[in-house]
N, C-alpha and C positions, 0 to 999 in steps of 0.2 A: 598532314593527313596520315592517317595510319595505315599499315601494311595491308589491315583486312578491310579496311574503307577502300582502298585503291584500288585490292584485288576487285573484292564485291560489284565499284564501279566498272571497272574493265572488262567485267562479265556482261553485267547490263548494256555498253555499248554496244559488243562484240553482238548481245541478239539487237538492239537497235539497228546495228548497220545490215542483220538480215533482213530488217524488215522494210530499211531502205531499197534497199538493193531489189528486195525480192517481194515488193509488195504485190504485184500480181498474182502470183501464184500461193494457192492453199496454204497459209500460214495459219496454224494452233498455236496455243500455249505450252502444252505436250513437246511439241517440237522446236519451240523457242528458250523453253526451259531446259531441255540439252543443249541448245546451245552455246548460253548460262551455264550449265553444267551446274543447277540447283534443282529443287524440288517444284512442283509446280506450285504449292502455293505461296513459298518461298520468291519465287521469280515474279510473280504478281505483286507483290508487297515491296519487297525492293525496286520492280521498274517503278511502281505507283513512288516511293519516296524518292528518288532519284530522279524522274522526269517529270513528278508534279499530273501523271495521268496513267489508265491504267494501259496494259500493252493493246487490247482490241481497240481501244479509245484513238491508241497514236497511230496503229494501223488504217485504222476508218479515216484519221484527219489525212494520214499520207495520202492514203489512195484517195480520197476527197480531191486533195491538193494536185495532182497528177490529171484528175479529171477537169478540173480547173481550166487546167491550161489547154487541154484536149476539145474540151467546150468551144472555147473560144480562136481556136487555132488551126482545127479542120474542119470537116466538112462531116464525119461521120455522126451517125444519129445516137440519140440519149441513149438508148439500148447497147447499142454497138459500145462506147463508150463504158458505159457500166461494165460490161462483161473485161476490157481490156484494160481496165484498172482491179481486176479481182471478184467485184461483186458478183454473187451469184443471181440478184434478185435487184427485178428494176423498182420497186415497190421500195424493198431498205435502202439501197442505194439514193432514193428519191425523199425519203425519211432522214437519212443519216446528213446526204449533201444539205438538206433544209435547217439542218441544225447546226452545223458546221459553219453554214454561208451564209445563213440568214434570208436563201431566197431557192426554191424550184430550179435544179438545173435551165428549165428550158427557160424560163424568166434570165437567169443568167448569160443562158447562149446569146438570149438577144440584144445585151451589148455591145456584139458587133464584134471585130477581132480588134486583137490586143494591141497597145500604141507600140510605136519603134522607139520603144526606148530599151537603154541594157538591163538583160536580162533579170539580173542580181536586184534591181529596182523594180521592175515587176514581182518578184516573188516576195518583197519586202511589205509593196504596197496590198496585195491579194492575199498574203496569208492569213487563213481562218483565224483570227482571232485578235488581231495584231491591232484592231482599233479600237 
């Protein structure tokens, strides 16, 4: 791999793992492309070639994914929820997680809580997209 393939990559992670880290809170592209340290529409085209989707795309799946497990693991309501995974709006959040999972939060809540198996296996089996 090349010097500026590796650099390029290492940027792209470095905003993936803010948006790991920090997907709760008000995450732009503006602000993920600093920390890329590219242009903004520079950082859309490189995340989109390098992780196969664009960055609002994997931010919607993470905090999807994060709600997921919030669904199914507490007690708090679809709203509550929404807002502590980032969304600002229980309408997109209820649009976005339907596309992602293929089913209405609340239709999902009511699987019941999650088996006791290790954890790494759950996230394996429930990731959006994984089947």
């Amino acid at each position: 791999m090349s010097a500026g393939r590796e650099d390029s990559n290492r940027r792209m992670l470095r905003a993936r793992d803010v948006m790991d880290r920090d997907y709760a809170q008000p995450l732009d592209v503006p602000t993920l492309a600093r920390v890329a340290h590219v242009s903004e529409a520079h950082f859309i085209r490189t995340f989109r070639a390098t992780f196969g989707e664009t960055p609002n795309r994997y931010l919607q799946r993470r905090r999807v994914e994060r709600a997921m497990f919030l669904l199914r693991t507490s007690d708090r309501s679809v709203t509550d929820v929404c807002l502590d995974v980032g969304f600002t709006s229980l309408g997109t959040f209820s649009r976005v997680f339907a596309e992602v999972v293929g089913e209405p939060p609340s239709v999902y809540r009511r699987r019941g809580p999650l088996p006791a198996v290790p954890s790494c296996f759950v996230m394996a089996w429930l990731r959006p997209g994984a089947n």
